[in-house]
C-alpha positions in Angstrom: 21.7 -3.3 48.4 19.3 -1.0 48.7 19.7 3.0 51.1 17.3 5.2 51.5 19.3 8.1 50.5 19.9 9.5 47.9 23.2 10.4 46.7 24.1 13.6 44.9 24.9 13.6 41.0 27.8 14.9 39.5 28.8 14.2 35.8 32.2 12.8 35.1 33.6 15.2 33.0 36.0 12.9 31.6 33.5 10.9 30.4 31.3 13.6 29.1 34.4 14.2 27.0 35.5 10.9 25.6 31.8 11.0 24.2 32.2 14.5 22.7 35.6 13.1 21.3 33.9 10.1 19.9 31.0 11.8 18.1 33.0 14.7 16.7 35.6 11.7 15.5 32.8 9.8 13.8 31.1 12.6 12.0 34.4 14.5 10.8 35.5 11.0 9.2 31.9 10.1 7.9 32.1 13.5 6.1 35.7 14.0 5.2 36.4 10.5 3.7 34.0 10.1 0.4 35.3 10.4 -2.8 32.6 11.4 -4.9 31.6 11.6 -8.8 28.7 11.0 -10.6 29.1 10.3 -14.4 26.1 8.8 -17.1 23.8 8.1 -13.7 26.5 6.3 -11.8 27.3 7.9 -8.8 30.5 5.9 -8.0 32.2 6.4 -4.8 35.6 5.6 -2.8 37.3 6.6 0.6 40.7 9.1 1.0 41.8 6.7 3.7 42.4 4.7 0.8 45.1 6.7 0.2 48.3 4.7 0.8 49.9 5.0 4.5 46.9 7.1 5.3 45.9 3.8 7.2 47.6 5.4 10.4 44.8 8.1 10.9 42.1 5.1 11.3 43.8 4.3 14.8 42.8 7.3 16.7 39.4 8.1 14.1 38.3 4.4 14.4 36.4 5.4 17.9 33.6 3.2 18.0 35.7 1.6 20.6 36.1 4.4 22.7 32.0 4.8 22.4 31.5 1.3 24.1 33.9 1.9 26.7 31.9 5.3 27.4 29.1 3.3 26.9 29.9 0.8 29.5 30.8 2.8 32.1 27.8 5.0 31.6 25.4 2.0 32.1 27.3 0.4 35.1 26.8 3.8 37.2 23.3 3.9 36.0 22.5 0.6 36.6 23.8 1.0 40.1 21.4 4.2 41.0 18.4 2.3 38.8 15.8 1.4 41.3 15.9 -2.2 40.0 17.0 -3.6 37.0 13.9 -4.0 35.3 13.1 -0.2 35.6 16.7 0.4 34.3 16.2 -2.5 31.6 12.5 -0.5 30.9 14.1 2.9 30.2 17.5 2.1 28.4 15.8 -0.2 25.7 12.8 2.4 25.1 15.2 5.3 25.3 17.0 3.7 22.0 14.7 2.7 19.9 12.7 6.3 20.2 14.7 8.6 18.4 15.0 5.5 15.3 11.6 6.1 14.7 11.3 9.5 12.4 14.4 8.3 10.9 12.8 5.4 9.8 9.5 7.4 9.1 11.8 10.0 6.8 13.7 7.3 4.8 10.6 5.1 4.1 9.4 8.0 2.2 12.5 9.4 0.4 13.4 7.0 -2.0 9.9 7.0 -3.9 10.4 11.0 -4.0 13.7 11.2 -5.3 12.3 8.5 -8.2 9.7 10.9 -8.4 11.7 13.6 -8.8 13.8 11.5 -11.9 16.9 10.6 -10.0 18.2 7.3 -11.3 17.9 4.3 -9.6 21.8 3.6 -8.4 22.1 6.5 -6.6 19.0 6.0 -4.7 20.1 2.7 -3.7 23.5 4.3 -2.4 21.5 7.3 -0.3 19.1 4.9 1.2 22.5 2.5 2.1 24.2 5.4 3.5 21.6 6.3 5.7 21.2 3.0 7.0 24.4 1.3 7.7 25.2 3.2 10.4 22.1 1.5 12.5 24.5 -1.4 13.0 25.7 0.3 16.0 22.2 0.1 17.9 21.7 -3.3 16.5 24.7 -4.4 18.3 24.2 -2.1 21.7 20.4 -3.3 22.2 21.9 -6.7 22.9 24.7 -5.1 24.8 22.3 -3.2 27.4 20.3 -6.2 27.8 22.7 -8.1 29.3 24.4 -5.3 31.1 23.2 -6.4 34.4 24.3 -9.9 33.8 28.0 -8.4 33.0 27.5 -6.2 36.0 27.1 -9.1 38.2 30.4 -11.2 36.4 32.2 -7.7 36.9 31.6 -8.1 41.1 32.5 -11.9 41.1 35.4 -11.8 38.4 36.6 -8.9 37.8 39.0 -8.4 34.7 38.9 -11.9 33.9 35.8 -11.2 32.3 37.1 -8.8 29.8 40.0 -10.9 29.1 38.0 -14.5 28.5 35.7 -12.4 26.4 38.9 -11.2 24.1 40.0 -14.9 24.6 37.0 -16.2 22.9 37.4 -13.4 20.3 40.6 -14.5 19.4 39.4 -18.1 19.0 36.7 -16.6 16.4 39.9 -14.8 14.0 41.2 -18.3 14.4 38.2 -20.0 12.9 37.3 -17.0 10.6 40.8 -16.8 9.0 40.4 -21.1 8.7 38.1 -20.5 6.3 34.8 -20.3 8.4 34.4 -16.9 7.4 30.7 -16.3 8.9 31.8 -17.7 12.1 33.4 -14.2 12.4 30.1 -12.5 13.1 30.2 -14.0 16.9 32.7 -11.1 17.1 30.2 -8.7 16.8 29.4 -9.5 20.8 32.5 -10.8 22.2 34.8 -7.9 20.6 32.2 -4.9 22.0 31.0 -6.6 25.1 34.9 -7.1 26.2 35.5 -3.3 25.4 31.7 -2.6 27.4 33.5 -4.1 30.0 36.4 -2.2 30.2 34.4 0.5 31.0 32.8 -1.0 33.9 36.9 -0.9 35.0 37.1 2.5 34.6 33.6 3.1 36.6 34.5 0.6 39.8 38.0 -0.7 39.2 41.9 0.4 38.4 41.5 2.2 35.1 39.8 4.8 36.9 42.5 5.5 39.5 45.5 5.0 36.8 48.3 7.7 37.3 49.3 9.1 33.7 52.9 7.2 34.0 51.0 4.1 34.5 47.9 4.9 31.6 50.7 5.7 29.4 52.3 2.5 29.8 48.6 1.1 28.8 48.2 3.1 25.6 51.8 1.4 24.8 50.7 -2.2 25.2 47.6 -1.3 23.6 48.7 -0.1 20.7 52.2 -2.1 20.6 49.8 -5.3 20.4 47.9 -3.6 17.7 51.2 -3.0 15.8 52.9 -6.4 16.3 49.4 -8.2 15.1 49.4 -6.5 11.6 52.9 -7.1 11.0 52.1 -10.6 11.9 48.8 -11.7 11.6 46.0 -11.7 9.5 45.0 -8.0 10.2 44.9 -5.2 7.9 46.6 -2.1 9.0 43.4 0.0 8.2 40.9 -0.1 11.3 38.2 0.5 9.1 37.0 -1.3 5.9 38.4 -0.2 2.9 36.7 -0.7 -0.6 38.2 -3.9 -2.3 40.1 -5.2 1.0 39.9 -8.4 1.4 39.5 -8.4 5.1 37.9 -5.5 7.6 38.7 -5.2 10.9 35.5 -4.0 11.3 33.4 -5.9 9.1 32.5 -8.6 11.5 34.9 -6.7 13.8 38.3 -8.8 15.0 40.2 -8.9 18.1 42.2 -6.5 17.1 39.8 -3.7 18.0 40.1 -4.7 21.5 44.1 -4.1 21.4 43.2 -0.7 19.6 40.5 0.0 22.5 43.5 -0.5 25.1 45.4 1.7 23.5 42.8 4.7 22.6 41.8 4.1 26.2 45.0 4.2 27.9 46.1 7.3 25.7 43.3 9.3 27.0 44.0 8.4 30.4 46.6 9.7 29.9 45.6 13.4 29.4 42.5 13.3 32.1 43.5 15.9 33.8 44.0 18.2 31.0 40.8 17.3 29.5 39.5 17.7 33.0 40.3 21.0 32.9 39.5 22.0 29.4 35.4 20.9 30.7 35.6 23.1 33.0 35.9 26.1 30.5 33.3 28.3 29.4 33.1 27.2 25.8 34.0 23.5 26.0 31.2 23.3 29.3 29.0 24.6 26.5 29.8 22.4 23.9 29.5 19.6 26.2 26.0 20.8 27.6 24.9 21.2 23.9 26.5 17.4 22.3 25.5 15.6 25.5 21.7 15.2 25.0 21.7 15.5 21.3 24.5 12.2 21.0 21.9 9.9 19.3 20.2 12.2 17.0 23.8 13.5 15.6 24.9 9.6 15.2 21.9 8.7 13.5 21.3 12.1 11.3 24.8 13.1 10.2 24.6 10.6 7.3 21.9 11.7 5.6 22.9 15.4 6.4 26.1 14.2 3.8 23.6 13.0 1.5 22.1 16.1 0.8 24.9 18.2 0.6 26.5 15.0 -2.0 22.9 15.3 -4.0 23.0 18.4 -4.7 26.6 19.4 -4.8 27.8 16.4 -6.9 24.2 15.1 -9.1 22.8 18.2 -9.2 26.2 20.9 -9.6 28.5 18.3 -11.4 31.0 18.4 -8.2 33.7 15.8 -8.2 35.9 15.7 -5.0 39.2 16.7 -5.5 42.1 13.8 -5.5 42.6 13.6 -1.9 45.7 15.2 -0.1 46.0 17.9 -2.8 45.9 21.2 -1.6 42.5 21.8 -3.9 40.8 19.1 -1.9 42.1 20.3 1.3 41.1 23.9 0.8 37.3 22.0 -0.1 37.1 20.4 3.2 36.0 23.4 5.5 33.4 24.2 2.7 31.9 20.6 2.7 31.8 19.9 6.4 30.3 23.7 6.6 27.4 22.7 4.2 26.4 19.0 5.8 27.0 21.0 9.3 24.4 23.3 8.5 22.2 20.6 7.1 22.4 18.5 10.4 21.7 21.1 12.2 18.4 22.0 10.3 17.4 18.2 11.1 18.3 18.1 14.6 16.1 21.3 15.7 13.5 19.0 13.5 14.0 15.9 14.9 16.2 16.1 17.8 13.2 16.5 20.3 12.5 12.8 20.1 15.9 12.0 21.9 15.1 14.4 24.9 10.9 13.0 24.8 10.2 12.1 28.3 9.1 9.0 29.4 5.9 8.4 31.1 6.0 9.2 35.1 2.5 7.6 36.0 3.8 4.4 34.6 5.9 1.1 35.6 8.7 -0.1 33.4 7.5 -2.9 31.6 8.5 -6.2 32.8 11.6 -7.6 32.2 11.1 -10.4 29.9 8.9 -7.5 27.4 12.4 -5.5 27.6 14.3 -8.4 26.6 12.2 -9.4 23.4 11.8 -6.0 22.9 15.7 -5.4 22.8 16.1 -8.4 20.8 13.3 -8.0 18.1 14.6 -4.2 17.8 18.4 -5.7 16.9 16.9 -8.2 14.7 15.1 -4.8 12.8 18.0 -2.7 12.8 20.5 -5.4 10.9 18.0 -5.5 8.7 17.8 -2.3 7.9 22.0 -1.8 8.2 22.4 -4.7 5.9 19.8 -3.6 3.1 19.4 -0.1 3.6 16.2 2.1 2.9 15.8 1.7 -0.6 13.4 -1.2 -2.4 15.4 -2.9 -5.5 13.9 -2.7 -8.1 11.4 -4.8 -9.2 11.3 -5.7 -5.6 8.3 -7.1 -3.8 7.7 -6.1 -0.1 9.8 -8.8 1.2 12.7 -7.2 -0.3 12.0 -3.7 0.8 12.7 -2.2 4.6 9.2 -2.4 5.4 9.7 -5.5 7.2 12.7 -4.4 9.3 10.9 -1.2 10.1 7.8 -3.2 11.3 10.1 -5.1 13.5 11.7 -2.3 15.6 8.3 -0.7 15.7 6.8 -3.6 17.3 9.4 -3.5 19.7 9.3 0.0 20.8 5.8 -0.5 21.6 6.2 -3.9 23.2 9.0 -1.6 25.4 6.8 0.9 26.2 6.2 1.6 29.9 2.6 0.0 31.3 0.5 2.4 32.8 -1.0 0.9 36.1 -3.7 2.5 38.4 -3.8 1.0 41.9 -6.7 -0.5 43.3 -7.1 -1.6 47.0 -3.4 -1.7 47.8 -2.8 -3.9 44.4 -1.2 -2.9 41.2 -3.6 -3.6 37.6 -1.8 -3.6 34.7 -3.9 -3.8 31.6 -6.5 -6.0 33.2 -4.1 -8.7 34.8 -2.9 -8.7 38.6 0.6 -7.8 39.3 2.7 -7.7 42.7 1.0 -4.8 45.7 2.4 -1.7 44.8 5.3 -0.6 46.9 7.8 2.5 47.6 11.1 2.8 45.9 12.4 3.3 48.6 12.6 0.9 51.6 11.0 -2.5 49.4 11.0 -5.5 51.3 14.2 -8.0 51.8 11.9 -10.5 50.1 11.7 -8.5 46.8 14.6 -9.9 44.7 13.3 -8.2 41.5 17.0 -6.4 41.6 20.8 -7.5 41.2 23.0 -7.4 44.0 24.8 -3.5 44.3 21.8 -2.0 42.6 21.5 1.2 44.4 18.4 3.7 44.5 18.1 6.4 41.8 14.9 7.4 39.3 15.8 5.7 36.0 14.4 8.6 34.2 17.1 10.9 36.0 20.0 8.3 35.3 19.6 4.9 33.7 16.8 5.9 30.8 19.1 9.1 29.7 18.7 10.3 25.7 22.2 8.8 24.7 23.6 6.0 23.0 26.4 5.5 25.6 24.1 6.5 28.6 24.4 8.8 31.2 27.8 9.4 32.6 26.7 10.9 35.9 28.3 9.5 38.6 
């Protein structure tokens, strides 16, 4: 339904906060956990939450579930203000493949230097990994925000049964992936994150957003009691992420088990709303959040290869070898190495971080829906690739085996993304020499336009639905 007004914006602070929790959960653990030495040009590597019982930290810093539940509220709300789905479709795909592109432009280019330079061949395969792997997220939230307004649409009709047929089918993939039809668990790579996507639509336009804290603590209880009662008894590992030599990863295809976890880490902060409510509202948390908040995707995608500067020169080129984790020499290390990949990070955000904040075209129409799509799709396809092989060409590779390919891939889908530019001619709309539908207002289209889902309100995409982060816009 469509109004011809246009209601105010206000962020949702608690939103805004989850994010800032997320990001500042995933880059602390990125950083904190290597365990680094480099000995007769083997850089060989391990992970402190390795450490035994230190599994219980990986249930509040595993947060990529608290990212799609962000994430899912974020797009509901903007969906709702888009003016139609295609424009929201238009902005949201382009919006995430943009600020991929000098990172991919960068890393293309690094690995021949650093053979240049005489750095042995191992750990240039391990810095090109590094910097990849975590382009799984995007490769997995590209198909997420294309069928966003689909889910919207379930959400109206069905409600939570959505969420809860999607952790239904989940749990039938553990079934078959424990039965030994191991790459059947990849399915879960959808069915996990879209039933925690969804939960955040319940938070946007449904009870989790008007939970009392006796009743969200009573949530993060089930939540994490589930999580408890299926490692003790299942097939789960304890760790929520993947450890090196563990037979199983909970997140490696991901497993049902993250959506317990997501209940849990959900309900928990729930919980505490108000008080982080009121910690926004401060002078120097309102900054924070006004700094993290359109800067999310450059942070995500350039905190990695921060770390693998600060690890090629501290440990390859100074001989540094991290301490054994939990002793106090490795603890009294830790402010020194975040300091040094902070500053780093920061160096490449004022260098790269413009691309997230780049503003779309406003003489243009959002390309059409089924460009979006294939666009969305060919850009996942791209990033896998690159998550799964990383940056770095084996060697004696041929092109085939180097991230050319992949990186050709999400660059033919940011173009095929990119918004049309349309001049108008006698009351009709021409869009690169073909005929489209006479140009109309925003505002007040006629009943027989059906180009939008039902409940889509009015809002300029590029104020809302198109924002520069991963997880969208929270704005209510």
């Amino acid at each position: 339904m469509r109004s011809s007004q246009k209601s105010p914006v206000r962020r949702d602070s608690f939103l805004d906060v989850v994010r800032a929790v997320a990001i500042v959960a995933v880059v602390g653990q990125h950083w904190i956990m290597p365990v680094l030495g480099y000995q007769d040009a083997h850089l060989a590597t391990g992970n402190a939450l390795a450490t035994p019982g230190w599994w219980v930290v990986t249930w509040l810093s595993q947060v990529m579930p608290l990212v799609f539940f962000a994430g899912g509220a974020a797009n509901l709300l903007s969906l709702r203000r888009a003016p139609t789905a295609r424009d929201w479709l238009g902005g949201r795909v382009q919006r995430l493949l943009l600020p991929v592109l000098p990172l991919m432009a960068v890393w293309l280019a690094v690995p021949p230097l650093l053979r240049g330079f005489g750095v042995p061949e191992q750990p240039v395969e391990v810095a090109g990994t590094i910097a990849a792997q975590l382009l799984w997220f995007l490769a997995v939230y590209l198909p997420t925000v294309l069928l966003t307004p689909l889910l919207a649409e379930a959400h109206r009709r069905w409600g939570l049964a959505v969420p809860v047929v999607l952790t239904g089918a989940a749990v039938l993939v553990d079934i078959a992936r424990f039965s030994d039809i191991p790459l059947v668990g990849y399915a879960n790579a959808l069915f996990v994150w879209l039933a925690v996507h969804q939960l955040g639509f319940h938070y946007a336009e449904g009870r989790l957003g008007r939970l009392g804290r006796g009743a969200a603590v009573g949530v993060a209880a089930a939540g994490f009691g589930s999580t408890a009662l299926l490692v003790a008894f299942g097939p789960y590992p304890a760790s929520m992420i993947g450890m090196p030599g563990a037979p199983v990863s909970n997140m490696s295809p991901p497993t049902a088990l993250l959506v317990s976890l997501a209940v849990g880490q959900v309900g928990l902060l729930l919980a505490v709303r108000p008080a982080l409510n009121r910690l926004a509202t401060t002078p120097v948390a309102g900054a924070a959040l006004r700094w993290l908040g359109p800067r999310f995707m450059s942070i995500y995608l350039w905190h990695m290869p921060a770390l693998v500067c600060v690890a090629g020169v501290a440990v390859l080129g100074l001989g540094y070898a991290t301490p054994e984790p939990g002793t106090l020499r490795w603890l009294a290390m830790i402010p020194l190495w975040v300091a040094a990949a902070a500053a780093v990070l920061g160096r490449l955000l004022r260098l790269f971080g413009r691309f997230e904040s780049m503003p779309l075209s406003s003489s243009a129409r959002p390309a059409p829906v089924w460009r979006s799509a294939c666009a969305g799709l060919l850009g996942a396809t791209g990033l896998l690739g690159l998550a799964a092989g990383g940056f770095s060409t084996p060697e004696g590779g041929t092109l085939a085996d180097s991230p050319v390919p992949w990186v050709a891939l999400v660059l033919a889908a940011f173009l095929l993304a990119r918004r049309v530019e349309a001049e108008q001619t006698g009351g009709r709309v021409v869009q690169h020499g073909t005929e489209e539908r006479p140009a109309e207002p925003v505002v007040g289209r006629p009943a027989g336009d059906r180009s939008q889902l039902p409940g889509v309100g009015v809002r300029d995409v590029r104020e809302v639905g198109a924002q520069h982060h991963p997880v969208g816009d929270p704005r209510q």
